[in-house]
C-alpha positions in Angstrom: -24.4 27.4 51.3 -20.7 27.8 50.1 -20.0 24.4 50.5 -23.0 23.5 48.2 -21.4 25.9 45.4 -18.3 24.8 45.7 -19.9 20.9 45.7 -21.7 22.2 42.2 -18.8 24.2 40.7 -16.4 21.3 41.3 -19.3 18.7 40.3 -19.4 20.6 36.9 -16.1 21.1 36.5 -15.5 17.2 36.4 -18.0 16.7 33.8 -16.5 19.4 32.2 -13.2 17.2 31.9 -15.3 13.8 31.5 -16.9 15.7 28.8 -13.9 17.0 26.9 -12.5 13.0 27.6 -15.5 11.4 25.6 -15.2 14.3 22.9 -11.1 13.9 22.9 -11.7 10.0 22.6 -14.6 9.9 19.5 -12.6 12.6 17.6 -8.9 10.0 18.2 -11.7 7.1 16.7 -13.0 9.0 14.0 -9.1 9.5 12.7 -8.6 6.3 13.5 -11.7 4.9 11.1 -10.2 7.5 8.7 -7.0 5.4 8.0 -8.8 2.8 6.2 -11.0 2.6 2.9 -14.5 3.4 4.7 -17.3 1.1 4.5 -19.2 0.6 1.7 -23.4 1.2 1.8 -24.3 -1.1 -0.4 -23.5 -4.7 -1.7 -21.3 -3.4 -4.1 -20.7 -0.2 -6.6 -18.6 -1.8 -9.4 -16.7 1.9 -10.6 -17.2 3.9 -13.3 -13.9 4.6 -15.0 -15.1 6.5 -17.6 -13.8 10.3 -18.0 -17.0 11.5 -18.1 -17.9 10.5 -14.6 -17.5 12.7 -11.1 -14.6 12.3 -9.0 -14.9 11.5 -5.0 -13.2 9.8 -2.8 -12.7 6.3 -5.2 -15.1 5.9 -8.2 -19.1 6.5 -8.7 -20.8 3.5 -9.2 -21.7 2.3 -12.9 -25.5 2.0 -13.4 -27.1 -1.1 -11.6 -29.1 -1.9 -14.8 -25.7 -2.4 -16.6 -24.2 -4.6 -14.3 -23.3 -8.4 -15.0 -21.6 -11.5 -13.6 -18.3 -10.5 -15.9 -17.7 -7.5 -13.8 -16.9 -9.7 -11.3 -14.2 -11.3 -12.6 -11.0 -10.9 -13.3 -8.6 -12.4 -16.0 -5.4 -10.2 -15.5 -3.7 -13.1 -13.5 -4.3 -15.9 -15.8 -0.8 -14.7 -17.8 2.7 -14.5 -16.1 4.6 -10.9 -16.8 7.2 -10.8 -18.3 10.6 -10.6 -16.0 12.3 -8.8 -18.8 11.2 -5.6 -19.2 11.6 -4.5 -15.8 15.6 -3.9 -14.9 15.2 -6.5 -11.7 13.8 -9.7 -13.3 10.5 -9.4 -11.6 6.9 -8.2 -12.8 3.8 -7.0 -10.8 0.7 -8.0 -12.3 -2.2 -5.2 -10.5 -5.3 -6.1 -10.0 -6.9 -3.2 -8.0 -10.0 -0.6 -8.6 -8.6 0.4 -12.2 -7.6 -3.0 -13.3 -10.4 -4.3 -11.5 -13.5 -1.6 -11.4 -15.6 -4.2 -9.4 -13.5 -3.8 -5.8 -15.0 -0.3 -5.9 -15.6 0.8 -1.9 -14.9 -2.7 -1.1 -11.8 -2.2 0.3 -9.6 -4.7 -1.2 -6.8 -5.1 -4.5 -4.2 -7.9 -5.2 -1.1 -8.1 -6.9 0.4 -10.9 -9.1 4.5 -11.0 -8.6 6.5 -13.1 -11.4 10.2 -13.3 -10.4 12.9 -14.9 -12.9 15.8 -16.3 -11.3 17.5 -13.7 -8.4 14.2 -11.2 -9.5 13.9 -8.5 -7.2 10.7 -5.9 -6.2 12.6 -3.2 -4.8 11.9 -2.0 -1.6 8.6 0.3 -1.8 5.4 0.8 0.5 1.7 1.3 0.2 0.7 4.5 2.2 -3.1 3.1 2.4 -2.7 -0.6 2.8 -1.5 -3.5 5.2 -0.3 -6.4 2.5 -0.2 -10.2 3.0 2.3 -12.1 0.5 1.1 -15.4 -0.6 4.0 -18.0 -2.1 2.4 -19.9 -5.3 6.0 -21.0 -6.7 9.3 -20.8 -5.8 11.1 -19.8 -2.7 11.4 -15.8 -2.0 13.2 -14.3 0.3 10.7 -11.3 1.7 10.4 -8.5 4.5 10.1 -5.6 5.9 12.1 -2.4 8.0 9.5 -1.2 11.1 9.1 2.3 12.1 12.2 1.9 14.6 14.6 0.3 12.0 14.1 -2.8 12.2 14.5 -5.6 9.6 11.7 -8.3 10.1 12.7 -10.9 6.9 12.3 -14.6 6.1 12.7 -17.1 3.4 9.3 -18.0 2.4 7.9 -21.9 0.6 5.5 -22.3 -1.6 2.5 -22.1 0.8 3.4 -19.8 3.1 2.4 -16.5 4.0 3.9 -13.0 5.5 2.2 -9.8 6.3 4.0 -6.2 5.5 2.3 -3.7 8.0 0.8 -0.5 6.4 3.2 2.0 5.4 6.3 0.3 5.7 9.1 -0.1 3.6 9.2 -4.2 2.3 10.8 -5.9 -0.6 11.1 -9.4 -2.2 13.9 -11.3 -3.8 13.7 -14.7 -5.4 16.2 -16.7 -3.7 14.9 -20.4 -5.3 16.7 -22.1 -8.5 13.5 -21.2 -10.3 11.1 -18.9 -11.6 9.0 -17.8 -8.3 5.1 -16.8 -8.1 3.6 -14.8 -5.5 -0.1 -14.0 -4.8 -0.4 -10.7 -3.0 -3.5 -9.0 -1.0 -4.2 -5.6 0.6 -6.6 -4.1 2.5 -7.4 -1.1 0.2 -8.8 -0.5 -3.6 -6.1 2.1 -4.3 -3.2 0.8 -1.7 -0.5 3.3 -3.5 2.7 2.2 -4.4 6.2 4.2 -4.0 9.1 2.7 -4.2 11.9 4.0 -2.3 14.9 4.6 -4.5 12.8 5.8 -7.7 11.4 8.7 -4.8 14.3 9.1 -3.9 16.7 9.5 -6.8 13.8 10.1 -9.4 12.0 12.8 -7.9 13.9 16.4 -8.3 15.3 16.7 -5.0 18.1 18.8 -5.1 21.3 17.2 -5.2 23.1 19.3 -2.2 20.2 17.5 -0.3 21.2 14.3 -1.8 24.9 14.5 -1.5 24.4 15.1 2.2 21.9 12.6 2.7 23.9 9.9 1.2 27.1 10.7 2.2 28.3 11.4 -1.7 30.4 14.5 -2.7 31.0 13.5 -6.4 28.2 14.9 -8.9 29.6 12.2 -11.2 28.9 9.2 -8.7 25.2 10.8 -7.7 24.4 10.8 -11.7 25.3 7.2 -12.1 23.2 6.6 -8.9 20.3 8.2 -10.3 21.2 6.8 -14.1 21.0 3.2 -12.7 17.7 2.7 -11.2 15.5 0.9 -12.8 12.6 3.3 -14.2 9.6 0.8 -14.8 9.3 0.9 -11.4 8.5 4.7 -10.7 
């Protein structure tokens, strides 16, 4: 009879533990499934920018009835930016959910990059999105730092392609003899964009904090830092 207890106690104590396993592994895949724009439960849900309309997690959908073909499409990419207004010689032309209400819970933006001669995007990331970079024009020199330090970088042709994992710090320079064009998709409506020396410099932190960090001890050469980043690109 002891020997059957102690059979059932340590029987139930494994599926305790096989138990807790299975709950410890759905709760790591629900996180998991959280990282990324969530499916959508219909065919599409083209959004409702208007102030009027509820806030969730992305956009309510604009009434079916109201819907047409032109919601579809987008024009925004049809016309180059202009270089010139930005302090690096480069221009991002956005197309995600607010340029472009009808990727609404579909998980998806893009980005049109015009670089004059030497143009540069500053390095930045996109907290919700994994981005693929798509050469139209041009050759650009493009990469990105991995969460050990890493510099993964290559000069990019006109067809090729390179990918900047989620969340990490990437940039792109135009290293050709001419204007360059870029074509640019991520895995989220609303990717986010920060780039690094605008939070950095930009953003209030205090400057003992700064000083330190950076290794300068001349309020002078910190203000000339922060007077000399480009601001279009906060």
């Amino acid at each position: 009879m002891t020997y059957s207890i102690r059979s059932g106690m340590g029987s139930c104590h494994a599926w305790r533990i096989i138990a807790a396993f299975v709950c410890t592994a759905l709760v790591a895949r629900a996180v998991m499934v959280q990282a990324a724009d969530p499916d959508p439960l219909q065919d599409f849900c083209v959004a409702d920018l208007s102030p009027s309309a509820p806030r969730v997690n992305g956009f309510p959908c604009k009434d079916r009835a109201n819907v047409t073909s032109k919601d579809f499409l987008f024009t925004g990419f049809r016309t180059p930016g202009n270089v010139s207004v930005t302090g690096t010689n480069a221009y991002p032309t956005f197309g995600a959910v607010l340029e472009y209400p009808a990727l609404n819970t579909l998980g998806i933006s893009h980005v049109r990059l015009d670089f004059g001669i030497g143009g540069v995007v500053p390095p930045h990331t996109h907290p919700f999105a994994s981005e693929t970079l798509f050469v139209v024009q041009g050759s650009i020199y493009t990469g990105f730092i991995s969460f050990d330090g890493v510099l993964y970088a290559e000069t990019l042709q006109k067809g090729d392609i390179y990918i900047f994992p989620k969340g990490t710090l990437h940039f792109q320079i135009n290293v050709g003899t001419g204007p360059a064009i870029s074509f640019n998709s991520l895995n989220s409506q609303s990717p986010g964009f920060l780039v690094a020396a605008n939070q950095l410099l930009l953003s209030n932190i205090p400057a003992a904090v700064l000083e330190s960090s950076l290794g300068i001890f001349n309020a002078t050469d910190l203000n000339l830092l922060e007077a000399s980043v480009p601001p279009f690109w906060g």
